[in-house]
C-alpha positions as CSV (number, residue, x, y, z in Angstrom):
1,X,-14.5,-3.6,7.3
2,X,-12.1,-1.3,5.6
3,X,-8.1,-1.5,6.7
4,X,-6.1,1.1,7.4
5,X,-2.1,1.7,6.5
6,X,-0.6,4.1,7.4
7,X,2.2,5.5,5.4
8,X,5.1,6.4,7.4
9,X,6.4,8.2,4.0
10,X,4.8,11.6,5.6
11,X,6.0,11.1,9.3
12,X,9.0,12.8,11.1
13,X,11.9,10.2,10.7
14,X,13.5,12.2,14.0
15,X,10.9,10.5,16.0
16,X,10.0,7.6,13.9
17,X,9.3,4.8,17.0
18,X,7.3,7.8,18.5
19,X,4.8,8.3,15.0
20,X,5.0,4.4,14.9
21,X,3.5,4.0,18.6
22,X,1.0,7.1,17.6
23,X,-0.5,5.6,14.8
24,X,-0.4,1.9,16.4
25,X,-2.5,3.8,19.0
26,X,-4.3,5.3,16.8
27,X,-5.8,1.8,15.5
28,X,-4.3,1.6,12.0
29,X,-4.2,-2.0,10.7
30,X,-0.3,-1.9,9.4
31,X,2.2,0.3,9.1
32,X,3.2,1.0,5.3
33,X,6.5,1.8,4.3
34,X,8.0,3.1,1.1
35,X,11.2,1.9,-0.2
36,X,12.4,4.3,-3.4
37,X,16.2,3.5,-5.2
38,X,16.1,6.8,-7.3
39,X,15.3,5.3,-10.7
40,X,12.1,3.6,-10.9
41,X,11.2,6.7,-9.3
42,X,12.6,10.2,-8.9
43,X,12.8,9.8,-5.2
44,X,15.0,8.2,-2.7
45,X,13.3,6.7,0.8
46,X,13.7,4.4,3.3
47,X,16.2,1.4,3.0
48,X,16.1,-2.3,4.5
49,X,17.3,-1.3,7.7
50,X,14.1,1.0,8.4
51,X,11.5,-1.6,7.4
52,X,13.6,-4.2,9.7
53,X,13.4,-0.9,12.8
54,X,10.0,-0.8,12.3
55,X,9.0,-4.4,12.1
56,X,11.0,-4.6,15.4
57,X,9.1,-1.6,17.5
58,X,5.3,-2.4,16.8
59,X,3.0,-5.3,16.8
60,X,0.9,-4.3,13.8
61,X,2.0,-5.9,10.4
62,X,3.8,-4.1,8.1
63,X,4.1,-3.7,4.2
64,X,7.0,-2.5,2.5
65,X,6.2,-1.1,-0.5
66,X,9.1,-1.6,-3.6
67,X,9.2,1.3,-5.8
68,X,12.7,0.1,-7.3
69,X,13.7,-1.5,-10.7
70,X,14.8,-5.0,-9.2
71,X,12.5,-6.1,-6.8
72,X,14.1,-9.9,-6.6
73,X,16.9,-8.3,-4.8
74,X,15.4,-6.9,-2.2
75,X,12.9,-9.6,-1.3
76,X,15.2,-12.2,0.4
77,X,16.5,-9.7,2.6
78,X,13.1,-8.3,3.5
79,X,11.0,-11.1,3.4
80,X,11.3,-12.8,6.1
81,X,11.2,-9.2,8.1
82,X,8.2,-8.3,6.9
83,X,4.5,-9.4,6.3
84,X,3.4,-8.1,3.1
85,X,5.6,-6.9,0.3
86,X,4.1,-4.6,-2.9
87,X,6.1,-5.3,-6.1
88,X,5.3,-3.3,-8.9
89,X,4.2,-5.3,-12.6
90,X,6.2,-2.5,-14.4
91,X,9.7,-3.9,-13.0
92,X,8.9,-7.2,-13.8
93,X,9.5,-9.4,-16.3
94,X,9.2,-13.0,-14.6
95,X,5.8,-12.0,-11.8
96,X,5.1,-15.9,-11.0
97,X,9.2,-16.2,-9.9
98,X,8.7,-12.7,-7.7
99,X,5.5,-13.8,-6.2
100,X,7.1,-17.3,-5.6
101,X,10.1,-15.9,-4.2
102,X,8.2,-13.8,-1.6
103,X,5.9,-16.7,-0.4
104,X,8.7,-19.0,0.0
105,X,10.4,-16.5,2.5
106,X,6.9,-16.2,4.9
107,X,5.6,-12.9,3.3
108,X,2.7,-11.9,1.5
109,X,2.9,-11.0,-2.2
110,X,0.7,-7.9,-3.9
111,X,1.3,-6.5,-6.8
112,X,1.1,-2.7,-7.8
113,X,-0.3,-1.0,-10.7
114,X,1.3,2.9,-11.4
115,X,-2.0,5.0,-12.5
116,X,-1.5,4.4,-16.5
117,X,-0.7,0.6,-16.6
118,X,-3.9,-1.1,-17.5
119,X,-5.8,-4.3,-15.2
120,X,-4.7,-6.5,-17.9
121,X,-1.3,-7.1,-17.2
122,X,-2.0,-8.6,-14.0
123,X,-5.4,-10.7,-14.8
124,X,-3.5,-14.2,-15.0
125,X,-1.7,-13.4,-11.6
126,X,-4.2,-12.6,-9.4
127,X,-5.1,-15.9,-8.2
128,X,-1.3,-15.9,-6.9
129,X,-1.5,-12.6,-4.8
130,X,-2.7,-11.4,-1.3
131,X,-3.9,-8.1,-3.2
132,X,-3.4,-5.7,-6.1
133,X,-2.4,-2.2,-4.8
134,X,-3.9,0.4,-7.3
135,X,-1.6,3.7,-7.2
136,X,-4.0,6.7,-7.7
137,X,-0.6,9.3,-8.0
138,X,2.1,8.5,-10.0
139,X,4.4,7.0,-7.4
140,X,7.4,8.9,-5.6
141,X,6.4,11.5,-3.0
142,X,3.9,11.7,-0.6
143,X,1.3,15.1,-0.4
144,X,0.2,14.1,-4.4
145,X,-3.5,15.0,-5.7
146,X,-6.0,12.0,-6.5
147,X,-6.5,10.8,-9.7
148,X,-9.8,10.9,-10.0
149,X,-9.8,8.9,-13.5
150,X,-8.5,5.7,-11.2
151,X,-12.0,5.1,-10.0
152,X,-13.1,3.6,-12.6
153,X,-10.0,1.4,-12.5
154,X,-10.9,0.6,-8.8
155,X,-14.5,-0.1,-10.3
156,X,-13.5,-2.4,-13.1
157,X,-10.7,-4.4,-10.8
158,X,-13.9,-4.8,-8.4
159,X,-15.9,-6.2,-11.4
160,X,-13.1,-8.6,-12.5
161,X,-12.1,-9.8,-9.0
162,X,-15.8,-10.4,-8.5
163,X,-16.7,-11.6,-11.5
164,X,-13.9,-14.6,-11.7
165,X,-14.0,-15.2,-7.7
166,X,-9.9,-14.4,-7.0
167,X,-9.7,-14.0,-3.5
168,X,-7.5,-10.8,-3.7
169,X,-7.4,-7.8,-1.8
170,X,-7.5,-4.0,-3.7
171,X,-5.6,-1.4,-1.9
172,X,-5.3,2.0,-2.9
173,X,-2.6,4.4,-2.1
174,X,-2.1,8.1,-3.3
175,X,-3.9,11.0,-2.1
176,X,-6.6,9.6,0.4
177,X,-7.8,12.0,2.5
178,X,-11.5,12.5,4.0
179,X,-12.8,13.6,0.5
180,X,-11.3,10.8,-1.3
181,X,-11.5,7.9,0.8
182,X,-15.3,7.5,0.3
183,X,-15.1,7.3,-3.1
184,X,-12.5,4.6,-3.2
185,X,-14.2,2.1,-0.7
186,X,-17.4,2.9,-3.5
187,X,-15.7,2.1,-6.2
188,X,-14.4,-1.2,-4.5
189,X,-11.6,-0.6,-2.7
190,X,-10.6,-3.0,0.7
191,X,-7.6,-1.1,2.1
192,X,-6.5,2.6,2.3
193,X,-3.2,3.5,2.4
194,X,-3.1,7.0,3.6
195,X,0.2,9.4,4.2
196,X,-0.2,12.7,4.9
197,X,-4.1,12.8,5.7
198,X,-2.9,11.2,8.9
199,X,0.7,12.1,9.9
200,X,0.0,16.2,8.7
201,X,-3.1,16.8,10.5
202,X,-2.2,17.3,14.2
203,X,-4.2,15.0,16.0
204,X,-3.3,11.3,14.9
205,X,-5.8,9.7,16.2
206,X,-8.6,11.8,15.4
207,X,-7.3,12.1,11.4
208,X,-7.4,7.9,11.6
209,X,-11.1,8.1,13.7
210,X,-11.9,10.5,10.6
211,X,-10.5,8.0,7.9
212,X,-12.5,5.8,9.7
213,X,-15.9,7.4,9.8
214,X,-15.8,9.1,6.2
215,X,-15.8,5.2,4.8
216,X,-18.2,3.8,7.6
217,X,-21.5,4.4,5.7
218,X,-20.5,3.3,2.1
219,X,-20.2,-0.3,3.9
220,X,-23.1,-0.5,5.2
């Protein structure tokens, strides 16, 4: 079965518990939230405190997604906070010491891939991580068109991951909606990460009950 995050990056931060509860309703499988310092990318977004809020106010897991230039000095703080924490290979220079430092404080490590950075720079780590989140916009806002060239990115991850038997995870984030999400779970994909498809179309649970039936029959 396909998870569901949803990305809190497109809900109203006025009522955040209140979109948290919705989409925790809604039957999402975690929550995912975006943390942005400015210079990795050209956006600013949710600091430690919010991903400790939301961990606080819902029972689902939650991810926190580092889109900053030093992830090591985030990860103790949040770690411990939070179940799953993205880190993305571009940042880093040392990935077995990140991934280390993340399991050692209880969380679950996966490691992110901007749409131009190629599979290989990750194949000797992927016995190490919980998954390998494939962007499919270049990261930094939310409301971004799909890339439709990262399918076959999707496709060939699937073929490696396969091939070599890692027990890893593919999540993709960036501009799944109803006509994209199909397509992904195709091409491989285990876990949609979806922002404004859910939080901008009115109904909460029906966009998620959507999400959910536009990637039923491509796992059957």
């Amino acid at each position: 079965m396909v998870k569901i995050g949803a990305s809190i990056l497109s809900a109203n931060y006025g009522y955040l518990k209140e979109e948290v509860k919705k989409v925790e309703k809604a039957g999402v499988d975690f929550i995912h939230i975006d943390m942005m310092d400015g210079h990795f990318v050209p956006n600013i977004s949710m600091g430690i405190g919010i991903a400790k809020y939301v961990k606080n106010i819902t029972s689902l897991p939650t991810e926190v997604h580092l889109m900053v230039e030093n992830p090591n000095m985030f990860i103790p703080i949040l770690a411990e906070d939070v179940d799953m924490i993205s880190f993305h290979i571009e940042t880093c220079r040392f990935p077995f010491r990140t991934i280390n430092l993340i399991k050692e404080k209880g969380s679950k490590p996966i490691v992110a891939l901007n749409p131009s950075t190629p599979i290989n720079s990750i194949e000797y780590i992927l016995d190490e991580v919980y998954g390998v989140l494939v962007m499919t916009v270049e990261p930094g806002f939310a409301g971004q068109k799909f890339i439709p060239q990262m399918l076959r990115k999707i496709e060939k991850l699937r073929k490696l991951i396969d091939k070599e038997g890692h027990n890893v995870q593919i999540f993709v984030d960036g501009g799944i909606n109803l006509e994209t999400a199909p397509k992904v779970v195709e091409a491989g994909a285990d876990v949609l990460i979806s922002a404004s498809a859910i939080f901008n179309y009115g109904d909460v649970g029906e966009a998620v009950r959507k999400l959910r039936e536009a990637v039923k029959f491509r796992q059957q």
